[in-house]
N, C-alpha and C positions, 0 to 999 in steps of 0.2 A: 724557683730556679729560672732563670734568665734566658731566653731560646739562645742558641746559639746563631750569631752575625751570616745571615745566608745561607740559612737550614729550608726557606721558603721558596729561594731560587733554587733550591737541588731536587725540593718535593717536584716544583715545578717543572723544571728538565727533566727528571723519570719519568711522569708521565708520560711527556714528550716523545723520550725515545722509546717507550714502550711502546707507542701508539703508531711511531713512523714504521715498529719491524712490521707490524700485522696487514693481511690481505684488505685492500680496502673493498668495498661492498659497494661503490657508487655503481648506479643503474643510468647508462646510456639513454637518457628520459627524450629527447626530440628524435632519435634512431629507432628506440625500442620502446614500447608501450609497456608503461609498470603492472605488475598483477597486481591487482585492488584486491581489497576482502571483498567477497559479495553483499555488506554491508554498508555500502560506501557513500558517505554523504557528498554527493558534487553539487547536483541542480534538481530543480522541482519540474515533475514534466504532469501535464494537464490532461486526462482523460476525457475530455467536454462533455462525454454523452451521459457521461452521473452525474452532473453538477445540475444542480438544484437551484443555482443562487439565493442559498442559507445563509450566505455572508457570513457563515461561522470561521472560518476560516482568514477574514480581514476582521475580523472584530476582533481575535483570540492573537493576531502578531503583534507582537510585543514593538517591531518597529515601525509599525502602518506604512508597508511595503508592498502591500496585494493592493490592485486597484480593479473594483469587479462594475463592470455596468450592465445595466438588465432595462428590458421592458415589459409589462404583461400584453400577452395574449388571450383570446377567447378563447377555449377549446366546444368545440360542439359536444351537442348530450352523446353519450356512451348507446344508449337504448333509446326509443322513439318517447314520447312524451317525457323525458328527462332534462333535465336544467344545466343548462349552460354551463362550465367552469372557468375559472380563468389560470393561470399558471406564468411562472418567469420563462422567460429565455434571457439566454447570455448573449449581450453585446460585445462586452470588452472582461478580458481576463490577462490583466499584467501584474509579474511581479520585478520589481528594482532590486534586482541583486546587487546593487551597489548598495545598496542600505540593508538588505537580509545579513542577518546573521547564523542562519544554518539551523536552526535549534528543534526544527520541525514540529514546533505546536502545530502549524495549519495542517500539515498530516495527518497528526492525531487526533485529530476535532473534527476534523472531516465525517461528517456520516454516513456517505453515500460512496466511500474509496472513488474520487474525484483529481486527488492529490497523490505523487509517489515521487519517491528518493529515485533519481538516476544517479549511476556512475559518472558522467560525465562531467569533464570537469574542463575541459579547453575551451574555453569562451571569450576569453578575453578580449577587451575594444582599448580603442586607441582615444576614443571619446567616453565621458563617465555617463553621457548620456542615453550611449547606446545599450549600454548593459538591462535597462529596463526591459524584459521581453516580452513579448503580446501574444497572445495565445497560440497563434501558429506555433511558435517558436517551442514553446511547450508541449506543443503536440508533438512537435517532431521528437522531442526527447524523451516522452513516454513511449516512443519503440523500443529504447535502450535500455527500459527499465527490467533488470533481469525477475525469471520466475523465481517464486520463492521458494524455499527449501523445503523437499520431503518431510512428513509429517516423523515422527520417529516412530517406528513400526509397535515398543514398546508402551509406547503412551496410552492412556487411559480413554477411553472410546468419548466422545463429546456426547453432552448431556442431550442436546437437539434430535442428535441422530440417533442417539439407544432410544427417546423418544417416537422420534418416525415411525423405526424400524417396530417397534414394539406394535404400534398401533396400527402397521401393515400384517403384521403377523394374527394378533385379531382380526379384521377385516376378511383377512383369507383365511380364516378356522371356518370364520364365521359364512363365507361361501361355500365353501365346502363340504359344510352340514347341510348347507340347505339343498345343493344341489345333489349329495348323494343320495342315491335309491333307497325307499322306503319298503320297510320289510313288513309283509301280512301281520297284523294281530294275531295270537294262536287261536281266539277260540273264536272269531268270526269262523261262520259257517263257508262250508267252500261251496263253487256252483256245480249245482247237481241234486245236492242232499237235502232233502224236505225233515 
């Protein structure tokens, strides 16, 4: 059967004015600040004092967008006759949010939580150049990264800490025997009696 000649423009019109009777939902966004989920992907803000320089993090971005620079240092021995170590420090820590694409591998590879999802998301430049940010700038954004959510009360205890805890609970049995009072033998002789 044959649609009928301008059945496409009436679907089209209903919608229309169905759409024009309802309350519209726009949020006043430069007046008023929108509520984000607490999940919210905006920008990466940098912790410095974990980072390791693993470069896991620029190896693992799928757009080679992290740009990390490091030098080594000596560290002196720990204890007197012990050997020298040497370790990285971070020079430079930028990522070009103009080439990121949000996906957060560098988060998740991260193994030292160095890296974190901020809310933030007003950044915007008038040059595409400036969007590159340097670690200051990342620093400043890791204030805004909110705490994470409550554990669920109901959840099953973590295998680490039923561990701990277990081996603290030994520990103190184990004090506790030793330090409690020791009670006479029965048939040691008492002082007096020959």
């Amino acid at each position: 059967m044959a649609p009928i000649p301008g059945s496409g423009l009436a679907k089209g019109l209903a919608v229309t004015l169905r759409t024009m009777t309802r309350k519209t939902v726009t949020e006043q966004y430069p007046d008023a600040q929108p509520e984000l989920p607490p999940r919210t992907r905006g920008v990466i803000g940098l912790f410095e004092e974990n980072c390791t320089v693993c470069m896991l993090c620029a190896r693992e971005c799928p757009d080679w967008c992290i740009y990390i620079d490091s030098h080594k240092e000596t560290v002196p021995p720990a204890a007197p006759g012990g050997r020298e170590r040497s370790r990285n420090v971070l020079d430079r820590f930028a990522i070009d949010f103009s080439l990121c694409m949000y996906c957060g591998i560098c988060i998740e590879v991260c193994p030292f939580d160095a890296l974190f999802w901020s809310p933030e998301f007003e950044y915007a430049e008038t040059d595409i150049h400036e969007l590159t940010h340097e670690r200051d700038k990342l620093r400043e954004w890791m204030w805004t990264v909110p705490a994470p959510p409550a554990l669920d009360p109901a959840a099953e205890e973590p295998k680490e800490i039923a561990a701990a805890r277990k081996t603290a609970e030994k520990l103190a049995a184990a004090q506790a025997e030793s330090n409690a009072p020791q009670a006479p033998e029965p048939n040691a002789p008492q002082g007096g009696e020959s």
